[in-house]
N, C-alpha and C positions, 0 to 999 in steps of 0.2 A: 400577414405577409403575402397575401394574394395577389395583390398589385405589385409587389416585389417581383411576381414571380411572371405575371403578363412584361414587364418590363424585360426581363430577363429571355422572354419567351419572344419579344421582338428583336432585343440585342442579337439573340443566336438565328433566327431565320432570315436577319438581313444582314448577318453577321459584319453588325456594327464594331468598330473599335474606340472609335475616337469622338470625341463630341464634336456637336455642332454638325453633324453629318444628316443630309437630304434624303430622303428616299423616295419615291414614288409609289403609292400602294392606291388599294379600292378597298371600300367596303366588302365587296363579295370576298375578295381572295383573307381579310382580315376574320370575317366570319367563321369563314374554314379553318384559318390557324388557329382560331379562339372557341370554335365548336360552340356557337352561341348565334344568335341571331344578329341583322344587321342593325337593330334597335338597340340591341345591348353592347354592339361593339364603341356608339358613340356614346352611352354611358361611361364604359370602360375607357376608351381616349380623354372622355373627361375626366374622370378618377386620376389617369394621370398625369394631365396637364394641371392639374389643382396640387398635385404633387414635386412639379415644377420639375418633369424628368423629361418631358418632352414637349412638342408644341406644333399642334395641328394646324395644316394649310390645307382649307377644302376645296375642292378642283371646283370653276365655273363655268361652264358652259360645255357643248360636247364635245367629250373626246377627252379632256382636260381633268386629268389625275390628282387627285391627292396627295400633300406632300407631310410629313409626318419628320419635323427636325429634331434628333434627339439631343438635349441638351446633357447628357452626361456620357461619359465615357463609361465601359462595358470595365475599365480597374476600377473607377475614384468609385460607381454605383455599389461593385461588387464590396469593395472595401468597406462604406458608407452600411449598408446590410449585414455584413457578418459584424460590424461592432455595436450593431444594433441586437444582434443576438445572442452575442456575447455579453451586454450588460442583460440581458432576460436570460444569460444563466445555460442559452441552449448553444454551446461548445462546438459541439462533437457536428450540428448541426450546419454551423459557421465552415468548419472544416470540410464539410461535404458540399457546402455551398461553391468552395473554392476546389475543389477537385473535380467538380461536372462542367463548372461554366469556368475557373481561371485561366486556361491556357491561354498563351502567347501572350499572357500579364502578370504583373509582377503584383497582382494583388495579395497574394497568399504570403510573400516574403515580407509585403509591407503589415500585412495584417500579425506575422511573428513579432513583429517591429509594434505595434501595437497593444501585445500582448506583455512584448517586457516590461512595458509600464503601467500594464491593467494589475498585473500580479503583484504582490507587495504588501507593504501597509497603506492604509488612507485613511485619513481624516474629515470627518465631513463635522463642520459646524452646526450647532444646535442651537440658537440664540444667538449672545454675545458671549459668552466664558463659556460653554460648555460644549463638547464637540465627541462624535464617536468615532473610535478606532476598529479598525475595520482589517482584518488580514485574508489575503487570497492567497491560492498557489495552487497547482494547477497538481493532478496526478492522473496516470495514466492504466492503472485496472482500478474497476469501478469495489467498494467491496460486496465480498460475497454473502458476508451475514456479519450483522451485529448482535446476534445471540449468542453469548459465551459458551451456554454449552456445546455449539456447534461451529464455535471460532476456530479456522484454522490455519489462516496468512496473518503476516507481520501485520498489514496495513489494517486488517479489521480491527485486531486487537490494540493495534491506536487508537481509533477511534472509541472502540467499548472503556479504555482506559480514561477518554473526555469525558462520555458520556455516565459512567456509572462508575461505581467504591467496591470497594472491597473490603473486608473485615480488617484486615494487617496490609500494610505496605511491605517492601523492601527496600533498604540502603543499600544497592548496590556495591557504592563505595565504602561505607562504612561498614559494610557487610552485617548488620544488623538489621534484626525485625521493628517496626514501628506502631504505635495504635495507629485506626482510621476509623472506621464504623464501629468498632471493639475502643474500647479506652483499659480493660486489660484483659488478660486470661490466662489459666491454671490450667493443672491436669494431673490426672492420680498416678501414684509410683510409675505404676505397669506403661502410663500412656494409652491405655487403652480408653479412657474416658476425659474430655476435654469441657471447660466450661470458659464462655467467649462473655465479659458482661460489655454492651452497648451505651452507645452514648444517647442522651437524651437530645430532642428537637433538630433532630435530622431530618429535613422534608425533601421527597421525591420534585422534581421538577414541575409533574401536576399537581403537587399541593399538599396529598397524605404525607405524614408523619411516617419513618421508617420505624418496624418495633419488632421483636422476634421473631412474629408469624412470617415477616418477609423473609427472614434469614434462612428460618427451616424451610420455607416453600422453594425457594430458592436454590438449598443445598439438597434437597430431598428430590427434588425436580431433575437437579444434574447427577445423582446417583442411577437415576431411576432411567436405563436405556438409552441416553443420551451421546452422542459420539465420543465427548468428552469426559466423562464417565469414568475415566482411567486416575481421575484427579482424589479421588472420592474411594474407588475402590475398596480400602480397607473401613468403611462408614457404614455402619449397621442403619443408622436414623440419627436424626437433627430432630430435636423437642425443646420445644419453649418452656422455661421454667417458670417465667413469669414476661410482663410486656419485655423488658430490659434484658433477660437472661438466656442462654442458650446453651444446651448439654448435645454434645455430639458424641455417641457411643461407635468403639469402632469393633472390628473382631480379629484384630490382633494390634500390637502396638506399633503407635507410628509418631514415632519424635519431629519426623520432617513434616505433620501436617499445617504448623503455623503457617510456614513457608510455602506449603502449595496454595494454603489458601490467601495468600498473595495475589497469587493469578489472574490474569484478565477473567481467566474462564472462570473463575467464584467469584463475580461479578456480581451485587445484588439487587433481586429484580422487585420493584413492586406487587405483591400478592396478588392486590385488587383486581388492578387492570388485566392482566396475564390470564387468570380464570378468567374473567368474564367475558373474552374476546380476544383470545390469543392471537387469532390472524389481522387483527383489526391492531392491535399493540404492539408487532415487529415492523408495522409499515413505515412507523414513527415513534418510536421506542422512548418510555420514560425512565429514569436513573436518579441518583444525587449525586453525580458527579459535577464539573467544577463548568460547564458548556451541556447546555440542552439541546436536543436533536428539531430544528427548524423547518428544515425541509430536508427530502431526502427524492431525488430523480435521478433518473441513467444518466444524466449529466452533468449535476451537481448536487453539493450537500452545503448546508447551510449550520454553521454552529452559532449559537447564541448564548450569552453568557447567565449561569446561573446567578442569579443578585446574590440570594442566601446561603451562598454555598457554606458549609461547616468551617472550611480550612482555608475561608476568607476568599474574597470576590476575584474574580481575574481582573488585570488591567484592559484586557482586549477584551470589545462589546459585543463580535462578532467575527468569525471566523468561516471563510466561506473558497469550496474546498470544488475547483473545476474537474470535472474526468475530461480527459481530452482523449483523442481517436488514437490505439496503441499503434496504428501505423504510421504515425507521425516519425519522421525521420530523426535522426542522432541528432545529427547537426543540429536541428531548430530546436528540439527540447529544451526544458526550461530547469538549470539546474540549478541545485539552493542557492549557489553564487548571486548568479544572475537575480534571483527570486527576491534576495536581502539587497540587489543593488536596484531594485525599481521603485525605493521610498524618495521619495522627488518633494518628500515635506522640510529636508535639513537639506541645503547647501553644502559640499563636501570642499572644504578651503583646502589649500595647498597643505597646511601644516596639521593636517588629520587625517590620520593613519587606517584605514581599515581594519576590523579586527578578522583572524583567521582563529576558524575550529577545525583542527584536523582530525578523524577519529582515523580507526581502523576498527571497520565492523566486524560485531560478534560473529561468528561463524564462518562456513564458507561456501565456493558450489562445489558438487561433489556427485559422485556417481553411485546411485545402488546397483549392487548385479541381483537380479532377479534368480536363486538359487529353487527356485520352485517351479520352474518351467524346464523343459528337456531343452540342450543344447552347448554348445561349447563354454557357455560362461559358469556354465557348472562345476570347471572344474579348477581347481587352485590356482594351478599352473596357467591354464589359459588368461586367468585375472593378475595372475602377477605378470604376464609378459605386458598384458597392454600396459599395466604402472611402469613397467620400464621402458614403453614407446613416448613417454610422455614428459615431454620436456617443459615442467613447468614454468620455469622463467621465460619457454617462450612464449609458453601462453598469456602468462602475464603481459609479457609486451606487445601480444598480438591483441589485446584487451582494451590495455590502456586504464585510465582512470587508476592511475596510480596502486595496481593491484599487487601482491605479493604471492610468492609459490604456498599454498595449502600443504603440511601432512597431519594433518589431526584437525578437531572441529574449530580449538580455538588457534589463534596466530601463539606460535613459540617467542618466549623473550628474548628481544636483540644479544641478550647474554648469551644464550643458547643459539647457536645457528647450527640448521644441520645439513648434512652435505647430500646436495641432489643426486640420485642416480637416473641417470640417464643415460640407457643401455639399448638402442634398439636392435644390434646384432644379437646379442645377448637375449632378448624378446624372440627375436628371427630363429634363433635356436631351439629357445623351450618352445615354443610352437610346433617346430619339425618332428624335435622330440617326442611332442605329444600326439604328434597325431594328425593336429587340425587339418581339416578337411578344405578351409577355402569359406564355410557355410558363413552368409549375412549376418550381421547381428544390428538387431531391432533396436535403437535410442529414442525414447520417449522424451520431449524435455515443449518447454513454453518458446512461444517465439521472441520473450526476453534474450535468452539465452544460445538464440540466430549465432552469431560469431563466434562461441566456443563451442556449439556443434561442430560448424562447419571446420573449424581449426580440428579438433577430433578426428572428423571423419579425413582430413587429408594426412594426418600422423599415422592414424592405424592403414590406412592403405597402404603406406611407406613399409608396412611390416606384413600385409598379403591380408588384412582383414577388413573386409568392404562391410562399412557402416551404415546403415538406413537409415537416415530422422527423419522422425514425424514430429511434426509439430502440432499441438494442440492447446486451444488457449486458453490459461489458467483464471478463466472467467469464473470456474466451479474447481471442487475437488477434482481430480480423475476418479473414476466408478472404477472398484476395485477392477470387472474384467480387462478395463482398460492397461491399468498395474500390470496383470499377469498376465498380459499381450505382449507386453516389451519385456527384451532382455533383460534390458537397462532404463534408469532417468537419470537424468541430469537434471536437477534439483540446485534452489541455493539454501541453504541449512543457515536460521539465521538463531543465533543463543541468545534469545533477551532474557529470559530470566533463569539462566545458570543452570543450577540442578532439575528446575521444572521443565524445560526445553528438552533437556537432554532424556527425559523419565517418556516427554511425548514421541519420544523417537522410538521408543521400545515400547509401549503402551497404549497410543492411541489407535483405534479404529483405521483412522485414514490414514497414515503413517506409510510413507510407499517403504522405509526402510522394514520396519515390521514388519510387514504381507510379503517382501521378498527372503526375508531370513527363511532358513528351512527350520524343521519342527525341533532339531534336536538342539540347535542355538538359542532358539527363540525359548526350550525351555530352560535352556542354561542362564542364560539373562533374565528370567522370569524369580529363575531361586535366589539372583545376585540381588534381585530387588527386593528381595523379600528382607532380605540382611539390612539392606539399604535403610525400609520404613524404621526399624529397632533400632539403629544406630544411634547411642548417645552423643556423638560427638560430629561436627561440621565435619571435621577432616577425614574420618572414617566413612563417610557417605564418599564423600570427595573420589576416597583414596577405591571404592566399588566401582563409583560411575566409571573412570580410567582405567580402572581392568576392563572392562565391558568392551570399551571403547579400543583397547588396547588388545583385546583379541576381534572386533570386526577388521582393523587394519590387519593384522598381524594375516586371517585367512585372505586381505583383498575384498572383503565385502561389501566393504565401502572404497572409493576412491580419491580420497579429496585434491581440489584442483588449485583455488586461490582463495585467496581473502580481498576482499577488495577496500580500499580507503575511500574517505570521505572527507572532502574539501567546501569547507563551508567559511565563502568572505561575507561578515557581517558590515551594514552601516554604520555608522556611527550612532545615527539615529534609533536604531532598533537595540536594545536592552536586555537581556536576561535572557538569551538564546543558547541552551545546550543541548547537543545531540543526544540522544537519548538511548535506552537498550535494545529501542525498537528501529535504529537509525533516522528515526524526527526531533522533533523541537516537543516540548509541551507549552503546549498553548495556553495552558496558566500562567508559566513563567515570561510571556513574553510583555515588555514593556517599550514606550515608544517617546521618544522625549521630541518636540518642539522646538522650532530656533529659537522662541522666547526663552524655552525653559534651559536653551542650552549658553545664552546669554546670561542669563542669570547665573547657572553653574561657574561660569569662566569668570564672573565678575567677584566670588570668595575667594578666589585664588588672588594672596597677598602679593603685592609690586616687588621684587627683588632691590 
C-alpha cells in the first residue's frame, strides 16, 4: 500500500479533486515532499504511472516545468483502496483511510454503499457443481477472550459456543437438558458425586481425539483461580475413571450442575496443546466445536467449517466476522436486516415475501448503585427517588429500536402489564426530605450506551441531581478500582442461559453487580444459593433466583430501564436463521439455497 499512500500524499499537497487535473511541479520540491532523493522520486512517478493513477509530462528546456496529470480522482482512488482493503480483511483501516483523506467526498458513503453488498452470503464456484458458501457480517467490539474460563460479554461466548462443546446442551425451549460430549450421566442420592460417560471419536479441530484427560484438565483448570470459577465452586476434583469416563466429586450437593455445565464457560479444552504452550494456543485456539478458529486479528476473525464435526457438518464453509471502527455512526451501521438483504445470489420476484424474526432480548440495561462507596446513592431513598425520575416509556422512545419499559431482568408477559410510576415531584420531595445535598453522582457506562446516558443525565437534573458520565470502552472488563470509582454503571444485563446468567450476577469475579452489593446482601444471596445448588426441583431454583431478585428491586439496587427488540428481515435465500439466547444466528444452522435450487423447489409444487 505504499504507493497508495505517495498517491494520496500528492492528491492532499496539490489538493487535487477531480481527474484529469494539471499540475506543475520539479523534482526538487517532489524530493522534499517524498524525503527521498531526486533518483528515487522518478522511480516512484514510475511506480505510479505503471499503476495508471497518474501520467508524467517532463519539462524541456529552461525554465520549463514539469507537468504531473492525475488521472484519478481524490473519491473514485479513495474508494478503489478502501475495497481493496477491505477484501484483505483490514476494516477498521479502510475506515481510517476515509476519515484523514475523505472530506469534501462522498467516498466514505459510497464505500457504506459498498459494504451492504460485501456483507452477506456468497458463493464462490469451485469447478463446475461445486461452489462455497461464504457468510460475512460485520461487528463492532472486537472480543475480548475466547477462553471460557475468563469469558465475560455476550459476543465472546458466541463465538466460544462455534468454536468449542460442552458436555450437556440446553433446550431452551423445551427446557430440557441434552447429550453433546457426554451421551449420558448419573449421580448418587446425595448429588454429591456425578459420573458424565463420553462419546467416542470426537476430534479437536487439530486432529487429537477428545477422552477424559481433556475433560478433567479442562474442569479442574476452571476450578482452579480462574474468573469464572464461580461455575464449579461447589467441585472438590474432576478424575478420569477410564479414557471414556469422568467422576466429579463436589462438597456439598448440587442438582443444578448438569445445567451449569451447559455453559459456554465448561467449554472443553484440548489437554495437549494448553500445557504445552498456553500463550501460543489462545492466539488461535483449538475446540470440537461445529467452525474452527482460521484467523483471528484486530480486525477480523475468520471461521471455517469443521468437516467432522460429531453433530454433523455445517452447510456454511466459512464464516467471516469484520470488527469495524465503534465510532462508526448509527445511521450507517449495518443491521441484521440489512445484513440478510445483501445476498444478491436469488432474485427477489414480486410474489416473495421476506421473512421476519422478531425476538425481544433476554435481559435488559439497567443500573447498579455502587452501595460500597460513601455517598448519596447509599441510601434507599435517594435510589428510589431517582426510579421515580425515570420515565421509562420515554426512554424507550428516546431509544428507539423498538425498545420496551424494563422492571425486572426478564420482559413481563403481555398478560401481565404493569403500571409505570412516574413521580418526579414525588422524587423532588424524598430528596428534600432526605437531605440531599446537591453532591455529583458519578455514571460509569460504555459508549454503546451514549444516548441513554445522556437521556439520564437530563432527567435527573429535572429533579436537582447533576449526573457525571464517563465513558470508557468496554474493549476489556472494567478493573475492579474502576467499579468502586463510580456510583453507578449502566450496563446491559443480557440472560442467555436462564439460571446460569442470573448465578453470574451474584457469583462472578467481575460482576459489577456483585462488587457493588454491600457485605450484608451479598451474604444474604450467598445462603439463598446455597439452597439453590440442593434443590431438587427446576421450579424451586426458579422460585430462589426471584426472591434474590426481588429484594435487589425491592431496596433500588438494581434499576432496570428497557428491554430492547430485535428485528431481523431474512432473504428468501438464506435458510435456517434463528436468533439465538445470545441475540445471534448459529452459524450451523444457516443454510442457503440457489436460483437453481429454488427452481426446482417451485417446480414440485402440483398445478391447481
Amino acid at each position: 500500500m505504499l504507493s497508495a499512500e505517495r498517491y494520496l500524499l500528492l492528491l492532499d499537497h496539490y489538493r487535487v479533486m477531480d481527474p484529469d487535473t494539471i499540475v506543475e511541479v520539479s523534482l526538487e520540491e517532489l524530493a522534499e515532499l517524498f524525503h527521498c532523493t531526486e533518483r528515487n522520486v522518478k522511480l516512484i512517478i514510475r511506480k505510479l504511472e505503471e499503476e495508471n493513477w497518474l501520467r508524467w509530462h517532463a519539462g524541456r528546456g529552461r525554465g520549463v516545468r514539469s507537468r504531473i496529470e492525475f488521472l484519478m480522482s481524490r473519491e473514485q482512488f479513495l474508494l478503489d483502496t478502501a475495497k481493496q482493503m477491505a477484501g484483505n480483511g483490514d476494516y477498521q483501516k479502510a475506515f481510517r483511510l476515509m476519515k484523514h483523506h475523505g472530506d469534501r467526498t462522498a467516498a466514505r458513503d459510497r464505500f457504506v454503499d459498498f459494504l451492504n453488498g460485501h456483507f452477506g452470503s456468497d458463493r464462490i464456484a469451485e469447478g463446475l457443481l461445486d461452489q462455497r458458501d461464504i457468510f460475512r457480517l460485520p461487528v463492532y467490539r472486537p472480543p475480548v477472550s475466547l477462553d471460557p474460563a475468563r469469558m465475560f460479554f455476550s459476543f465472546d461466548s458466541h463465538l466460544i459456543h462455534q468454536i468449542f462443546d460442552r458436555l450437556l446442551n440446553f433446550d431452551a425451549r423445551e427446557g430440557k437438558l441434552l447429550p453433546s460430549l457426554a451421551h449420558h450421566w448419573e449421580c448418587s442420592d446425595d448429588a454429591r458425586v456425578w459420573v458424565f460417560h463420553l462419546r467416542k471419536g470426537i476430534r479437536f479441530h487439530h486432529g487429537t481425539e477428545m477422552t477424559s484427560e481433556d475433560v478433567c484438565f479442562t474442569l479442574n483448570r476452571l476450578a482452579d483461580g480462574q474468573p469464572n470459577r464461580f461455575l464449579l465452586e461447589t467441585m472438590i476434583a474432576a478424575v478420569p475413571l477410564d479414557n471414556r469416563t469422568v467422576r466429579l466429586s463436589l462438597r456439598q450437593p448440587n442438582r443444578l450442575l448438569p445445567r451449569l455445565l451447559c455453559s459456554a464457560v465448561a467449554s472443553i479444552l484440548p489437554a495437549d496443546l494448553v500445557r504445552e504452550d498456553p500463550e501460543r494456543f489462545w492466539q488461535l485456539p483449538s475446540g470440537t466445536g461445529p467452525f474452527r478458529l482460521a484467523r483471528w486479528t484486530p480486525e477480523r476473525i475468520d471461521l471455517s467449517v469443521h468437516e467432522h464435526y460429531f453433530q454433523g457438518r455445517a452447510y456454511l464453509d466459512e464464516v467471516q466476522i469484520a470488527v469495524m471502527p465503534e465510532d462508526i455512526p448509527t445511521e450507517t451501521r449495518q443491521k441484521w436486516g440489512q445484513i440478510m438483504a445483501s445476498d444478491s445470489r436469488l432474485t427477489v420476484r414480486p410474489e416473495q415475501k421476506w421473512g421476519q424474526i422478531r425476538t425481544l432480548n433476554k435481559g435488559c440495561s439497567l443500573i447498579s448503585w455502587n452501595r460500597r462507596k460513601s455517598g448519596p446513592q447509599r441510601s434507599v431513598v435517594f435510589r428510589q427517588a431517582v426510579e421515580l425520575a425515570v420515565d421509562r416509556w420515554g426512554l424507550s422512545r428516546a431509544v428507539g429500536d423498538a425498545c420496551r419499559p424494563a422492571h425486572s431482568y426478564m420482559p413481563a408477559m403481555p398478560d401481565f402489564p404493569i403500571l409505570e410510576r412516574y413521580e418526579p415531584e414525588t422524587a423532588r420531595r424524598l430528596l428534600e426530605e432526605h437531605g440531599y445535598d446537591g453532591s455529583p453522582i458519578v455514571l460509569l457506562t460504555s459508549p454503546a450506551y451514549r444516548s441513554e446516558a445522556y437521556w439520564l443525565q437530563e432527567r435527573l437534573a429535572e429533579i436537582g441531581i447533576p449526573l457525571e458520565l464517563r465513558f470508557e470502552s468496554h474493549s476489556s472488563i472494567y478493573p475492579p478500582e474502576l467499579v468502586m470509582e463510580a456510583d453507578c454503571i449502566l450496563q446491559n444485563l443480557v440472560i442467555a442461559e436462564d439460571e446460569v446468567c442470573e448465578l453470574e450476577n451474584y457469583l462472578q469475579d467481575s460482576s459489577y453487580m456483585r462488587q457493588h452489593m454491600d457485605e450484608s446482601l451479598l451474604h444474604w444471596v450467598r445462603r439463598n444459593l446455597d439452597h439453590l445448588f440442593s434443590a431438587e426441583l427446576p421450579e424451586q431454583r426458579k422460585a430462589l433466583l426471584r426472591q434474590i431478585e426481588q429484594r435487589l428491586l425491592n431496596e433500588h439496587q438494581i434499576l432496570p430501564l428497557i428491554h430492547r427488540a430485535m428485528n431481523t428481515y431474512v432473504h428468501p435465500s438464506v435458510r435456517g436463521i434463528d436468533i439465538n439466547k445470545l441475540g445471534w444466528m448459529d452459524f450451523k444452522d444457516v443454510w442457503l439455497v440457489s436460483e437453481a435450487q429454488e427452481r426446482s423447489r417451485e417446480s414440485l409444487v402440483s398445478p391447481v
